[in-house]
N, CA, C and O of each residue as an XYZ file, in Angstrom:
960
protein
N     182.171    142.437    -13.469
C     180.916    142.909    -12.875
C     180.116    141.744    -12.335
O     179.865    141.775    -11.130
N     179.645    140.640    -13.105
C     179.209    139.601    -13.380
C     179.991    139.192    -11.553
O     179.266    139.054    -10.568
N     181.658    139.061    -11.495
C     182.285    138.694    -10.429
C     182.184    139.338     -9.320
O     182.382    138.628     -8.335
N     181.936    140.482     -9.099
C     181.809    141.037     -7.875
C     180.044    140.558     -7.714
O     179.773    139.739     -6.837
N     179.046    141.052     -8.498
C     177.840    140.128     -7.701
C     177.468    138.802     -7.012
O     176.525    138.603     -6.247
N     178.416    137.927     -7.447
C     178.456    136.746     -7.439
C     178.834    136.577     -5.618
O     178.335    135.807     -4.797
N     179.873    137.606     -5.454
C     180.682    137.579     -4.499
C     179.846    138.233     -3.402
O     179.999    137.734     -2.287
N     179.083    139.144     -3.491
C     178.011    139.170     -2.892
C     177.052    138.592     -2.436
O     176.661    138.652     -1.270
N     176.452    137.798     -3.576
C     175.532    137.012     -3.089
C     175.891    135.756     -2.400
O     175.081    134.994     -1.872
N     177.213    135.597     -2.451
C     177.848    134.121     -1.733
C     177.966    134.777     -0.077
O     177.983    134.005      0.881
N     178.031    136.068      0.076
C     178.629    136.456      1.661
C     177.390    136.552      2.204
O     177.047    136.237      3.343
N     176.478    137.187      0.973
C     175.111    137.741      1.530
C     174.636    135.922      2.248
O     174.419    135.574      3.409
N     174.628    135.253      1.153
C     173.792    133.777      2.168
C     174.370    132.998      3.343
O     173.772    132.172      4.032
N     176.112    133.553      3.496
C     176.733    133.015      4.700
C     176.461    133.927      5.167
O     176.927    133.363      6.157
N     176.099    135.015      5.565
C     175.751    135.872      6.884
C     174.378    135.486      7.193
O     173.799    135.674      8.263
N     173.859    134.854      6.006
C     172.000    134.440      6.078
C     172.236    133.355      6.922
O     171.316    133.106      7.701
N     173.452    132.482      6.984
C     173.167    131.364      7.368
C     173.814    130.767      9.143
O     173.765    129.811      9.916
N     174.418    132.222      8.973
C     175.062    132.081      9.995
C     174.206    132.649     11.025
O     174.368    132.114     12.121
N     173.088    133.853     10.976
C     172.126    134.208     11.829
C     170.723    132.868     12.055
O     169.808    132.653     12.850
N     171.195    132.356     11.032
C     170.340    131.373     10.971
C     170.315    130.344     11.733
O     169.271    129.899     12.210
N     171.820    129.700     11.994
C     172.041    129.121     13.076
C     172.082    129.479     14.682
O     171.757    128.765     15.631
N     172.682    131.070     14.662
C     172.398    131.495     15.643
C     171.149    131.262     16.475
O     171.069    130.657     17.544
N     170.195    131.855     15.783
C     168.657    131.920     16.177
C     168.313    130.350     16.279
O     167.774    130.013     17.332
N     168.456    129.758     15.715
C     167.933    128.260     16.197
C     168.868    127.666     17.522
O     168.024    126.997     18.118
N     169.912    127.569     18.159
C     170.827    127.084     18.667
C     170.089    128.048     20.167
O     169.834    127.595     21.283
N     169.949    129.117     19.776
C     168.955    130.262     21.043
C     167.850    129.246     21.102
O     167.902    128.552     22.117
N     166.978    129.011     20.374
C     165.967    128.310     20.210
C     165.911    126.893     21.185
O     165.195    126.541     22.122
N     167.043    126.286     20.457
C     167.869    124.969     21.186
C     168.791    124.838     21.828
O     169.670    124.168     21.285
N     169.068    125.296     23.070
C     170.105    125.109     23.913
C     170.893    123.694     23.718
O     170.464    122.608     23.329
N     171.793    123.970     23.999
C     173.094    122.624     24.131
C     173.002    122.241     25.284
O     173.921    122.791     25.890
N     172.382    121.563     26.017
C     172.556    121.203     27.612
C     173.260    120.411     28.400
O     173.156    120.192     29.607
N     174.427    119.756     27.116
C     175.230    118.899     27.699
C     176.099    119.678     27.874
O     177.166    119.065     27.866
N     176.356    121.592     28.165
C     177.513    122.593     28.522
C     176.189    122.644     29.679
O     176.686    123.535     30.367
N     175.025    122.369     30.303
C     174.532    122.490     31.572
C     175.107    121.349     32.825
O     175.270    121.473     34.039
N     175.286    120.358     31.986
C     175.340    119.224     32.879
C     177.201    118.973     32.856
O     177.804    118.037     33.381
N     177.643    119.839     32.274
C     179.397    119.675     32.373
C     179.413    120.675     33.960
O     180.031    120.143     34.882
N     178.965    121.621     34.157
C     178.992    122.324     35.414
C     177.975    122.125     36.806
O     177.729    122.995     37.642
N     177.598    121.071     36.790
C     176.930    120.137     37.701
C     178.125    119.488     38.444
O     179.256    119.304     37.995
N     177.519    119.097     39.991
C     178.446    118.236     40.620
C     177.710    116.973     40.957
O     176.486    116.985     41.094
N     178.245    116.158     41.060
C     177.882    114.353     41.084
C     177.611    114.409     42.647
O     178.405    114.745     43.525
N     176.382    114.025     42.767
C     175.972    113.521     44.300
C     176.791    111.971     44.565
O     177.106    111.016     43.855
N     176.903    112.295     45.815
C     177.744    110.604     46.444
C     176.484    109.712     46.551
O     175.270    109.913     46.572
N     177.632    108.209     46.633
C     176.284    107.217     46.063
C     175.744    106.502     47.975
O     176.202    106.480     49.117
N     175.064    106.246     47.548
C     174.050    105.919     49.141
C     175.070    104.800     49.478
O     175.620    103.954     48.773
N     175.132    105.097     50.828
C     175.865    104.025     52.176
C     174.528    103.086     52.405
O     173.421    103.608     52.528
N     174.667    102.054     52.439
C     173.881    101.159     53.307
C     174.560    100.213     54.283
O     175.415     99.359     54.048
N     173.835    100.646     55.738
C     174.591     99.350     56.562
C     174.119     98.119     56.352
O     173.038     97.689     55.950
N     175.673     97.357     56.884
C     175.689     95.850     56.364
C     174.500     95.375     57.334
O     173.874     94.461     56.799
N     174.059     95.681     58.452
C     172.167     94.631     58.515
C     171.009     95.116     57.777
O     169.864     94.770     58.068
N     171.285     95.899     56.844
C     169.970     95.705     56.222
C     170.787     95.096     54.717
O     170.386     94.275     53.893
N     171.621     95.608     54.761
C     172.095     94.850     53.192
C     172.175     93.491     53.303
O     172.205     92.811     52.278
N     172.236     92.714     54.972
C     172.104     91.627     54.725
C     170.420     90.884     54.797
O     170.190     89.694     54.581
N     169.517     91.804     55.109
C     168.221     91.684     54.580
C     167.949     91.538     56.425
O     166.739     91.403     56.612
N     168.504     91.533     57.365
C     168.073     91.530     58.918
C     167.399     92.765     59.592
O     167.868     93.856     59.267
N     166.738     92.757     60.162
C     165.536     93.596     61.202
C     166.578     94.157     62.511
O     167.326     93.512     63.246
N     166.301     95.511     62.457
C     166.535     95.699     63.533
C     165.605     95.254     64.552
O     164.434     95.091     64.211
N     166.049     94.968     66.103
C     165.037     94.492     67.393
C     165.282     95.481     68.171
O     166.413     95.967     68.174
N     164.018     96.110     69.200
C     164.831     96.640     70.324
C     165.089     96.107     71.139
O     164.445     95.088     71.390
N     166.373     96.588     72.145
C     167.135     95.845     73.114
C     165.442     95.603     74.619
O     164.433     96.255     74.888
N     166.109     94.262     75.161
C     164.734     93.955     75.831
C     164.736     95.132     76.908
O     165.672     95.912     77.077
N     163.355     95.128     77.707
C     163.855     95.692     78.946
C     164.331     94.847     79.940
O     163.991     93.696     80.213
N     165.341     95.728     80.554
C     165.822     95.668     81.802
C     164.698     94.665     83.040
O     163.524     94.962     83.260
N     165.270     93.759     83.539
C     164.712     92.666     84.291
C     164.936     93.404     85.773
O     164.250     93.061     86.735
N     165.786     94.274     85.861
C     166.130     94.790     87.087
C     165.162     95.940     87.548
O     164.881     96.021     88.744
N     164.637     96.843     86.633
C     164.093     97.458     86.816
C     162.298     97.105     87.644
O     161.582     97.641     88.490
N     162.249     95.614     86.543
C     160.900     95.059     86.991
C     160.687     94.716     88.380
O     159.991     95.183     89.281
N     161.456     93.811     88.280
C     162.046     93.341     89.954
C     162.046     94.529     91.114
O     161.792     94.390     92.310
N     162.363     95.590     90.486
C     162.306     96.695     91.443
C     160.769     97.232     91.995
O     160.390     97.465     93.143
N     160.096     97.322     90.765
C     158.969     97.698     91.145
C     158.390     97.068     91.403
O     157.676     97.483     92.316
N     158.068     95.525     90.951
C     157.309     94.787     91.884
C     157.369     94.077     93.176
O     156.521     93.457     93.818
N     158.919     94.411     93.423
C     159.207     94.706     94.916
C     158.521     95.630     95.780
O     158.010     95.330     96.859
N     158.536     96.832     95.219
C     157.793     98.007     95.925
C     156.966     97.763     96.182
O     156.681     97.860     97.376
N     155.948     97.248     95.188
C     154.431     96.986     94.882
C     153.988     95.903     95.718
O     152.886     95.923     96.266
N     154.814     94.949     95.836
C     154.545     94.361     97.231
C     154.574     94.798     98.432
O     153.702     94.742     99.299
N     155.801     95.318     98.461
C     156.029     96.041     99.996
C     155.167     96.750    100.614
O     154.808     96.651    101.788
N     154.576     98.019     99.214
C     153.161     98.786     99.995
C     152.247     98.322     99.985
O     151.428     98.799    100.770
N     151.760     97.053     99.071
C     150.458     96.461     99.454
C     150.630     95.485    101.069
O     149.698     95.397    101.868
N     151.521     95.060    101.209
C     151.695     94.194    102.554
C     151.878     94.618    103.748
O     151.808     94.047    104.836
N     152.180     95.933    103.377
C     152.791     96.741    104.909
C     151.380     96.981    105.727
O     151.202     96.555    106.868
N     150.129     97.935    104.766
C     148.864     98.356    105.069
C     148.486     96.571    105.947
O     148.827     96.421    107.120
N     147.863     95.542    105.256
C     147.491     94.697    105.515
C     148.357     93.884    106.753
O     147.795     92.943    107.314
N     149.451     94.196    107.072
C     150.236     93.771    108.741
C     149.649     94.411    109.373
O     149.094     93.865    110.327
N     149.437     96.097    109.150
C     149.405     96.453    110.655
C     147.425     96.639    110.307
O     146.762     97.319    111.090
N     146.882     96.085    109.332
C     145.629     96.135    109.876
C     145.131     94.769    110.276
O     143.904     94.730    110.362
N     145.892     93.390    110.602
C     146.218     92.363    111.461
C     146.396     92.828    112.302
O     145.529     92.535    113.125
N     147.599     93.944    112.930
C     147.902     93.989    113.826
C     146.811     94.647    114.797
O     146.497     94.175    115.889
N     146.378     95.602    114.328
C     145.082     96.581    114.964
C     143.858     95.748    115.011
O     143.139     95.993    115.979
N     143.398     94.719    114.114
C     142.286     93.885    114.088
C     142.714     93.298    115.035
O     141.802     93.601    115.804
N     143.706     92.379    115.932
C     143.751     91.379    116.694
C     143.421     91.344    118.037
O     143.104     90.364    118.710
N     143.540     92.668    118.411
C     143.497     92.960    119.728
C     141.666     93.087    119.825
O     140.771     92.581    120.502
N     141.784     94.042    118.751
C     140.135     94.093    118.420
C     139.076     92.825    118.644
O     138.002     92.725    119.236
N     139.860     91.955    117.921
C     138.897     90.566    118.061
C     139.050     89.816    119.085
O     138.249     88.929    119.380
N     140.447     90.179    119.964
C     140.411     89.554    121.559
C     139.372     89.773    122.441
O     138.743     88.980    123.141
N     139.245     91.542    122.234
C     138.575     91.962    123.293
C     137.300     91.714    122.866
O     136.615     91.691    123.889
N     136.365     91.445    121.573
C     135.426     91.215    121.325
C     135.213     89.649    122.002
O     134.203     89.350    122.640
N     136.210     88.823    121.774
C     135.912     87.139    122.145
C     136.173     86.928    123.443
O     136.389     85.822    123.939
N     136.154     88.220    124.156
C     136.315     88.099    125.288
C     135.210     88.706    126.124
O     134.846     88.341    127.242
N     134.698     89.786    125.319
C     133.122     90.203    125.802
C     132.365     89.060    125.645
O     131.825     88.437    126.559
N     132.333     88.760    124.304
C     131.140     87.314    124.214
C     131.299     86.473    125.191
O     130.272     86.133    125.778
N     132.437     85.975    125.587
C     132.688     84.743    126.202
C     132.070     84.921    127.953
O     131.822     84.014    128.749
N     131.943     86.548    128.167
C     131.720     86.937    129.632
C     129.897     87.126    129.181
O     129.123     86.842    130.096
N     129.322     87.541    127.959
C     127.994     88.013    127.888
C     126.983     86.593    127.681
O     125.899     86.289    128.180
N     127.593     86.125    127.021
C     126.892     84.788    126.559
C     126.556     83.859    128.173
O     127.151     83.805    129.248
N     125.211     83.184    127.590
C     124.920     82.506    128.746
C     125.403     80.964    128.237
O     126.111     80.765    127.250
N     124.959     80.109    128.971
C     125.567     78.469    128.679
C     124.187     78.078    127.967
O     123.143     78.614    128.340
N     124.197     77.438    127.266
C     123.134     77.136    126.058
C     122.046     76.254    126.777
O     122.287     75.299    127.516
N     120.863     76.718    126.448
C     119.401     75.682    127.315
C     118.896     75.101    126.539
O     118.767     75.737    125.493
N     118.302     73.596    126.516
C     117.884     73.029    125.648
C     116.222     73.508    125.843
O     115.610     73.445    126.909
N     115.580     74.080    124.322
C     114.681     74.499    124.532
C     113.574     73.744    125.205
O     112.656     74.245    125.854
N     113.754     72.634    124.995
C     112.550     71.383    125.757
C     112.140     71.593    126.757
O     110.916     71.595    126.895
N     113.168     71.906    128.083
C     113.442     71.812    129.189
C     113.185     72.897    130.020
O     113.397     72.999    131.228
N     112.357     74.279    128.671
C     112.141     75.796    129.403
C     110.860     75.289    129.704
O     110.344     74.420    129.002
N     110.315     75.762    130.686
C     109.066     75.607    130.991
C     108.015     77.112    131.446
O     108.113     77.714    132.515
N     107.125     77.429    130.400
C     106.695     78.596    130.841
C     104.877     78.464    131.225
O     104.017     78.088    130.429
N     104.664     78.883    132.619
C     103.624     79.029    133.003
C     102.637     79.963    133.288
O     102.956     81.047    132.800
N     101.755     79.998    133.771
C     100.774     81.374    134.426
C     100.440     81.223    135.629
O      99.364     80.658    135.821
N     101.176     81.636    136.721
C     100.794     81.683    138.040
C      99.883     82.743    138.655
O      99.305     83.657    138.068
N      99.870     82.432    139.982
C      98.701     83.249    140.926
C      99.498     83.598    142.104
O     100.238     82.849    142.742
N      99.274     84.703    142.281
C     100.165     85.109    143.710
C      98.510     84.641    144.680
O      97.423     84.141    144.389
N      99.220     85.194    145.967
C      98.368     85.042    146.699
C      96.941     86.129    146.604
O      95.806     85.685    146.430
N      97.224     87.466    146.738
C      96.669     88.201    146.001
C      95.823     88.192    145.000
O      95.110     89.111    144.598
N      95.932     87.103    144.606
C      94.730     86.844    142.915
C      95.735     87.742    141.615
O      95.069     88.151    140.664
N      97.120     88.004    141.583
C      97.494     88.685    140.415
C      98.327     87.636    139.487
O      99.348     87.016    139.785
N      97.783     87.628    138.597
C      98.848     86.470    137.887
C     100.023     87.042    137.225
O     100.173     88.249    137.035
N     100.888     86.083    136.864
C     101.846     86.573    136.578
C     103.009     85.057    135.598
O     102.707     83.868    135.701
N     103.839     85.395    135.035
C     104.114     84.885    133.611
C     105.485     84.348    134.149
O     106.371     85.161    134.410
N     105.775     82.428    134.397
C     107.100     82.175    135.090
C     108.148     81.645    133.896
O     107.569     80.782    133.235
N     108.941     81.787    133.612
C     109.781     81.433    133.116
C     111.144     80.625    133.738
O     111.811     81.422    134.398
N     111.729     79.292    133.709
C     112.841     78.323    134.930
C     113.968     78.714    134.018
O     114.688     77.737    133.810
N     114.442     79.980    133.297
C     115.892     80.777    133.025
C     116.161     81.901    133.859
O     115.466     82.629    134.569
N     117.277     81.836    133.590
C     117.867     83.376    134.517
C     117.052     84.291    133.615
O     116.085     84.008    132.908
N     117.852     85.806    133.862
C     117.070     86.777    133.405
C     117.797     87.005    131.594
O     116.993     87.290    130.706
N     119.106     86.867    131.286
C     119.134     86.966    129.863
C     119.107     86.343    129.662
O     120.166     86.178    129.057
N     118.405     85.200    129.632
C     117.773     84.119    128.535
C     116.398     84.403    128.130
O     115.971     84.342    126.977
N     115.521     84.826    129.539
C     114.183     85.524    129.472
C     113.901     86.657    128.972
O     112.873     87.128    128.485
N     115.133     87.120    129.179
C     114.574     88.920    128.224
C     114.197     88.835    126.405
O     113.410     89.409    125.653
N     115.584     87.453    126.229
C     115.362     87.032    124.452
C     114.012     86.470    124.371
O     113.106     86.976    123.708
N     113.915     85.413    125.064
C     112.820     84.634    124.860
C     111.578     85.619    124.904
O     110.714     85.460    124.042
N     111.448     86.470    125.700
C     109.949     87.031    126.001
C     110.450     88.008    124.460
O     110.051     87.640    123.355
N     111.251     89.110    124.610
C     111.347     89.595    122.946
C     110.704     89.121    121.649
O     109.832     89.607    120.928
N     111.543     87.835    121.589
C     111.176     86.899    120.645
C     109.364     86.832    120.536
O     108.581     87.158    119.644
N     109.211     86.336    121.690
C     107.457     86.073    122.128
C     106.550     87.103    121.740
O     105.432     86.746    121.370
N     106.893     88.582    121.762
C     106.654     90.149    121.208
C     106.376     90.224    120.052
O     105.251     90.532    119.660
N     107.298     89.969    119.339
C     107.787     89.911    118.216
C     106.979     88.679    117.090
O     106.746     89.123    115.966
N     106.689     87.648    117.275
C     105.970     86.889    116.611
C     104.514     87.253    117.003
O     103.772     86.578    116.290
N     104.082     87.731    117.512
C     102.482     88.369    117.761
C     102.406     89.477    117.421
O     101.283     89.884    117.126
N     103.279     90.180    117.348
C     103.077     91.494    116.346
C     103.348     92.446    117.619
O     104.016     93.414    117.257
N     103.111     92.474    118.682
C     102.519     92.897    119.313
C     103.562     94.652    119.840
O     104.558     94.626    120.564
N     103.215     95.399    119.493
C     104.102     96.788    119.281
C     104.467     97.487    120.480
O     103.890     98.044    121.414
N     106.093     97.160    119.960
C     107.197     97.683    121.565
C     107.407     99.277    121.322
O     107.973     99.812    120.369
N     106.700     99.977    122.620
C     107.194    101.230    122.964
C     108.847    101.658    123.234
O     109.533    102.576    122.785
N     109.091    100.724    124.029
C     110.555    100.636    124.721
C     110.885    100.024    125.615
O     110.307     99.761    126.670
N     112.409     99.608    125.013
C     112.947     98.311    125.828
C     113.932     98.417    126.360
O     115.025     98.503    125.801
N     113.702     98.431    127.673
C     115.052     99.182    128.603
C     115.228     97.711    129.746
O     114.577     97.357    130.729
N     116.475     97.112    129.014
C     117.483     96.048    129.415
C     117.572     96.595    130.779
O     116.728     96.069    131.504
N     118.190     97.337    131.290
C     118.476     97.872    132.512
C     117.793     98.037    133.382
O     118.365     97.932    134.466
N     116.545     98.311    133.428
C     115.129     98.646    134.174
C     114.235     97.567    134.126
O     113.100     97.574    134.603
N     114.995     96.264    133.300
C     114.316     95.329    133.014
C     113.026     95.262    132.806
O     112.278     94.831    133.683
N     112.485     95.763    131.365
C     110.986     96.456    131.604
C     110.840     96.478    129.760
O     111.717     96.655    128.915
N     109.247     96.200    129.593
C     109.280     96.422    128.602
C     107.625     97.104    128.356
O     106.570     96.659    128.808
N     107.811     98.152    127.606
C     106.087     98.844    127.164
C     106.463     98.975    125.950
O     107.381     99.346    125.218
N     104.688     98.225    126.021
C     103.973     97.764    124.508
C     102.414     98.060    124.680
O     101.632     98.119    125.629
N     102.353     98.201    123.426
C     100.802     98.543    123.200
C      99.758     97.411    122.856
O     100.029     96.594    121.976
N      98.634     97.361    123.507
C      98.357     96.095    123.039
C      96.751     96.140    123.640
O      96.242     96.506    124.700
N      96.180     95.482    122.190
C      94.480     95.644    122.515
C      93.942     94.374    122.852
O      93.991     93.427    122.067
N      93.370     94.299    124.117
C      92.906     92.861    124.722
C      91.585     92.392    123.538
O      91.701     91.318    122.947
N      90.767     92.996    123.364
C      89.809     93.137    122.363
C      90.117     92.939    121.044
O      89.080     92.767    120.404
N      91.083     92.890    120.379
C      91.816     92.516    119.197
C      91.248     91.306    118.509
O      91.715     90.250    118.935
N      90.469     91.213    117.671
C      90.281     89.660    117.172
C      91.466     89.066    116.156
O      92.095     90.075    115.835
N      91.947     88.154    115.633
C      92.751     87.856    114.859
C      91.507     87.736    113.180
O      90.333     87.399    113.026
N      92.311     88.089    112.500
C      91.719     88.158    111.453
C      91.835     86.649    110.555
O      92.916     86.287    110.090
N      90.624     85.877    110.397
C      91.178     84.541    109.018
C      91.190     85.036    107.986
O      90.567     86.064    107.719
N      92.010     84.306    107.079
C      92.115     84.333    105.469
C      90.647     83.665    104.832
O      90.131     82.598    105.163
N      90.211     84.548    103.920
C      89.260     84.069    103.808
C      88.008     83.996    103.580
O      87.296     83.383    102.785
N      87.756     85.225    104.981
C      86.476     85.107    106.078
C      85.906     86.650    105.040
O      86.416     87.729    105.342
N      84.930     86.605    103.946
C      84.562     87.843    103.680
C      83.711     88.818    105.259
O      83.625     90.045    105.210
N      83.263     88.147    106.308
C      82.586     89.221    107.589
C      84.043     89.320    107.814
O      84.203     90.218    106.987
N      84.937     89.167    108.159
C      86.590     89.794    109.194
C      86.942     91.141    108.269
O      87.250     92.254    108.696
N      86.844     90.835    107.264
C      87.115     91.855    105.580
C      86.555     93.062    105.721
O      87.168     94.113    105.912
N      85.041     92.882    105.599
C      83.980     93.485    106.348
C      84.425     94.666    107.700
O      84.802     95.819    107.906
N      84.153     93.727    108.191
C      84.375     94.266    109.552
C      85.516     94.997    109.651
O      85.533     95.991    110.378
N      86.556     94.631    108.979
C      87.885     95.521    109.434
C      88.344     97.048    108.355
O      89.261     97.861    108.471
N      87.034     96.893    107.169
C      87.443     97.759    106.364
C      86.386     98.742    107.060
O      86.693     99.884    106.718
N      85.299     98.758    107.875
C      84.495     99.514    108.298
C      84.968     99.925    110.139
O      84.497    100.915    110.699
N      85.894     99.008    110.798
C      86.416     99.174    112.063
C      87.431     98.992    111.882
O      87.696     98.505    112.981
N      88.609     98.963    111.200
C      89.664     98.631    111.538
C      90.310     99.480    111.840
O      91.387     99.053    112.256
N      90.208    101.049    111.874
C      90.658    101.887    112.205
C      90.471    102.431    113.867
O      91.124    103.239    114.527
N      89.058    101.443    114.254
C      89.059    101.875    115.589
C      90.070    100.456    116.484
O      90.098     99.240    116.294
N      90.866    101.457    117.577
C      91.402    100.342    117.667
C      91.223    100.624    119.954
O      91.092    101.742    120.454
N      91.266     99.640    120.576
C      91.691    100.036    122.524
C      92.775     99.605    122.452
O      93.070     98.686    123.216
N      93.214     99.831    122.032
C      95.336     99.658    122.742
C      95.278    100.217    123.804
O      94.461    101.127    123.943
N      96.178     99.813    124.925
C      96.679    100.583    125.769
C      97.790    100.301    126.148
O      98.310     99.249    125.776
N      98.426    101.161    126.974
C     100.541    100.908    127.087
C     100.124     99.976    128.582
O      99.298    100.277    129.443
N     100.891     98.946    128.515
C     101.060     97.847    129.100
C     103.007     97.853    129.404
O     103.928     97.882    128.588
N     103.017     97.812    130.971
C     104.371     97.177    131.266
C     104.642     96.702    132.170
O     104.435     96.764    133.381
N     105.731     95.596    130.699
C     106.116     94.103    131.858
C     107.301     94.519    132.349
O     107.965     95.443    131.880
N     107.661     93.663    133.560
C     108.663     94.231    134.517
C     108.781     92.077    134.782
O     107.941     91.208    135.017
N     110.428     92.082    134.543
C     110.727     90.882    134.582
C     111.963     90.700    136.430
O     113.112     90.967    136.782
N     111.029     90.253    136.866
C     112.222     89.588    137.708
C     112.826     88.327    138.063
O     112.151     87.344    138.370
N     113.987     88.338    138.028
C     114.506     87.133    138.717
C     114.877     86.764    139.980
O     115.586     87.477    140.691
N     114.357     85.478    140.374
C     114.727     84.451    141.657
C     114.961     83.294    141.829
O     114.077     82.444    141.934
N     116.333     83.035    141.896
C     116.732     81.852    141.943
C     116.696     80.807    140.653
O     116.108     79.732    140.533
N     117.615     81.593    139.666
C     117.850     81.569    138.445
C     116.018     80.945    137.732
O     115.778     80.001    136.978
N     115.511     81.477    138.074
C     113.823     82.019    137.244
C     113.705     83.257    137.258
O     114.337     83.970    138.037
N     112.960     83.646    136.481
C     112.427     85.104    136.129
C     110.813     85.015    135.558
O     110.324     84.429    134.592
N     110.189     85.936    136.695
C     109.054     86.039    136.489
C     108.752     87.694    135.547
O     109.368     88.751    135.686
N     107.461     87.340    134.508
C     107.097     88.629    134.243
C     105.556     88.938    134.531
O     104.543     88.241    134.470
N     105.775     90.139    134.835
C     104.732     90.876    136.180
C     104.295     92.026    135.513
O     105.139     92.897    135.300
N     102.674     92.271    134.991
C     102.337     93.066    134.444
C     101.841     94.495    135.523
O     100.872     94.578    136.277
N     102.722     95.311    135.284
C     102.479     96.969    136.015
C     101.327     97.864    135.749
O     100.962     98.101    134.597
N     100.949     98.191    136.430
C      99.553     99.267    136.103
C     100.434    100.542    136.052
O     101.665    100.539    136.006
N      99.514    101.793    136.067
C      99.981    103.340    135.987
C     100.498    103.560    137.515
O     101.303    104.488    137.596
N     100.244    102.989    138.583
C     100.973    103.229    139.641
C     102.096    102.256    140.055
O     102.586    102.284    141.184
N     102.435    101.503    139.212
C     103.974    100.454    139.082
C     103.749     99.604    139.749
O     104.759     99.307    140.387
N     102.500     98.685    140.096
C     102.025     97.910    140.790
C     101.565     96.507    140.092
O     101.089     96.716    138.976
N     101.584     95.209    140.445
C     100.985     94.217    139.648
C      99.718     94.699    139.237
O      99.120     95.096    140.238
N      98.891     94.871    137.978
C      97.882     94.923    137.554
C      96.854     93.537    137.456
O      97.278     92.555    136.847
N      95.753     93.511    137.961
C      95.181     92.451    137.913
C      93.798     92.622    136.971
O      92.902     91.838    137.281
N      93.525     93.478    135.938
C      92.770     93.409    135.139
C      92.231     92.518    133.778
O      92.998     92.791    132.855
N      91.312     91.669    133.383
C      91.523     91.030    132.215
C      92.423     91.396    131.293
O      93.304     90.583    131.011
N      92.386     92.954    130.499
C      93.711     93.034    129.484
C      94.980     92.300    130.195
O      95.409     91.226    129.772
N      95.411     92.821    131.054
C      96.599     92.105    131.381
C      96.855     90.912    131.700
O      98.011     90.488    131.682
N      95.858     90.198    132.035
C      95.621     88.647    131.916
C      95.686     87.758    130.781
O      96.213     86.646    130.784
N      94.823     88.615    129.311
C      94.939     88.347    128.049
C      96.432     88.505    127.281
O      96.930     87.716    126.478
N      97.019     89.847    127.811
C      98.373     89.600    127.267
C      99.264     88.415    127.728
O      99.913     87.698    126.966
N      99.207     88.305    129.089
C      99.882     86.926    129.431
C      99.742     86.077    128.560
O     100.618     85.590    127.846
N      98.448     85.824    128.582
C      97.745     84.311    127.765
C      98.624     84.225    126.566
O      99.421     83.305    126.380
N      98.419     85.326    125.686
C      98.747     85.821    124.172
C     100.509     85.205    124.365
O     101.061     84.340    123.684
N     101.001     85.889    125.363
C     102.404     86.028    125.710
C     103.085     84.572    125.942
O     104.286     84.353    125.786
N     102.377     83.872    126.235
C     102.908     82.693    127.227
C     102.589     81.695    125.568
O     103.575     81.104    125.128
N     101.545     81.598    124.941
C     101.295     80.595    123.399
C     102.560     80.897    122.647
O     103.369     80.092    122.186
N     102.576     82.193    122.611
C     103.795     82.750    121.410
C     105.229     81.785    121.841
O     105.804     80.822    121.333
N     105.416     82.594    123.002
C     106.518     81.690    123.802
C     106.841     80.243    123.445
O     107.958     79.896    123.061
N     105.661     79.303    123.612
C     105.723     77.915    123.642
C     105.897     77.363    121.973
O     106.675     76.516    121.534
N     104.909     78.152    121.282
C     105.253     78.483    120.477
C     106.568     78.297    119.042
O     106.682     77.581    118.048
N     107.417     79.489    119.744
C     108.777     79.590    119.392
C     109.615     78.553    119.660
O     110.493     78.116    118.917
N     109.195     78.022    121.186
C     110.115     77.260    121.701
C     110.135     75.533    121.068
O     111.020     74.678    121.079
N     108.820     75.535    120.581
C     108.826     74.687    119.845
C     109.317     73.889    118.568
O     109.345     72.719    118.186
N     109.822     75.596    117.947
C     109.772     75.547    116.949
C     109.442     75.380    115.636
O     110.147     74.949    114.724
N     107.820     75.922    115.607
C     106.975     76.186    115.443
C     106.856     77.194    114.375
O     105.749     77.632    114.060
């Protein structure tokens, strides 16, 4: 009796011990039956220039290619600039060839001599010893440093109207009465249109002041512009 319990309790603790292991081994996997059904990765290639510790470079560029384009790059910048030589040249012929026909032969200013004559008539009149385009600059010029204000200047008609007040005082720096006077009159002004008419004779050119019927005018204003006209002149010519 005693023997059969015995025999019991010996199976009873190997079945105890055998669930026992079970349940822990669940618990604890074996993972070296995970890594038996694994496959081995291959081992890394390295090429021999970096294993020998060297840099790759990139290959240079092409020298041919450069050459090409800065061939081009010449070609179209040089081509424009020939033919705008070529189109400028003719251009600057015919220009150095107008000048060379417009231009007069150079006068030494010393040697101009400008006066105030008298016709017979009693009309005076303004002589200048140049042809006529030397006189048209010079009298311009003469305009022009007196202030004196051009209506219009017609080269062709050889003629020039300007406005111009015989009565005009010149104003000094300075002078508090001119100050005066011009902030209370300066708005009144006698201008009147005056035109000179230049002719030439025998390489001189006289200028001849015109009235409203295109006639020498022999009035003081037009006597005073001479005057005015003929200082400026000498003037300039002086260099002054």
């Amino acid at each position: 009796m005693k023997y059969k319990s015995l025999i019991s309790l010996c199976s009873a603790a190997v079945l105890l011990n055998v669930s026992a292991c079970s349940s822990i081994k669940e618990l604890f996997p074996d993972k070296e039956k995970d890594y038996q059904f694994t496959t081995e990765i291959p081992k890394l290639v390295i090429p021999a220039d970096l294993a020998n510790g060297s840099t790759l470079t990139p290959p240079p560029p092409s020298s041919t290619v450069r050459t090409q384009n800065t061939d081009n790059a010449n070609t179209e910048e040089t081509t424009p600039a020939a033919s705008e030589e070529t189109e400028s040249k003719p251009a600057k012929d015919a220009a150095s060839t107008e000048t060379a026909t417009d231009e007069q032969p150079a006068i030494d200013p010393k040697s101009i001599t400008v006066d105030i004559l008298e016709s017979s008539n009693k009309i005076a009149y303004l002589r200048l010893n140049v042809p006529f385009a030397n006189a048209w600059r010079i009298v311009s010029k003469g305009l022009s440093r007196k202030s004196i204000e051009v209506n219009e200047r017609n080269q062709a008609d050889k003629t020039f109207t300007v406005q111009y007040d015989p009565d005009e005082k010149p104003v000094e720096d300075g002078s508090y009465s001119d100050e005066l006077n011009f902030m209370l009159h300066g708005f009144q002004s006698n201008e009147k249109e005056y035109l000179l008419k230049l002719v030439e004779t025998n390489q001189q050119t006289d200028v001849v002041i015109l009235n409203e019927e295109q006639k020498p005018a022999s009035d003081e204003g037009s006597l005073k512009l001479l005057q005015v006209l003929r200082q400026s002149i000498k003037a300039n010519l002086a260099g002054k």
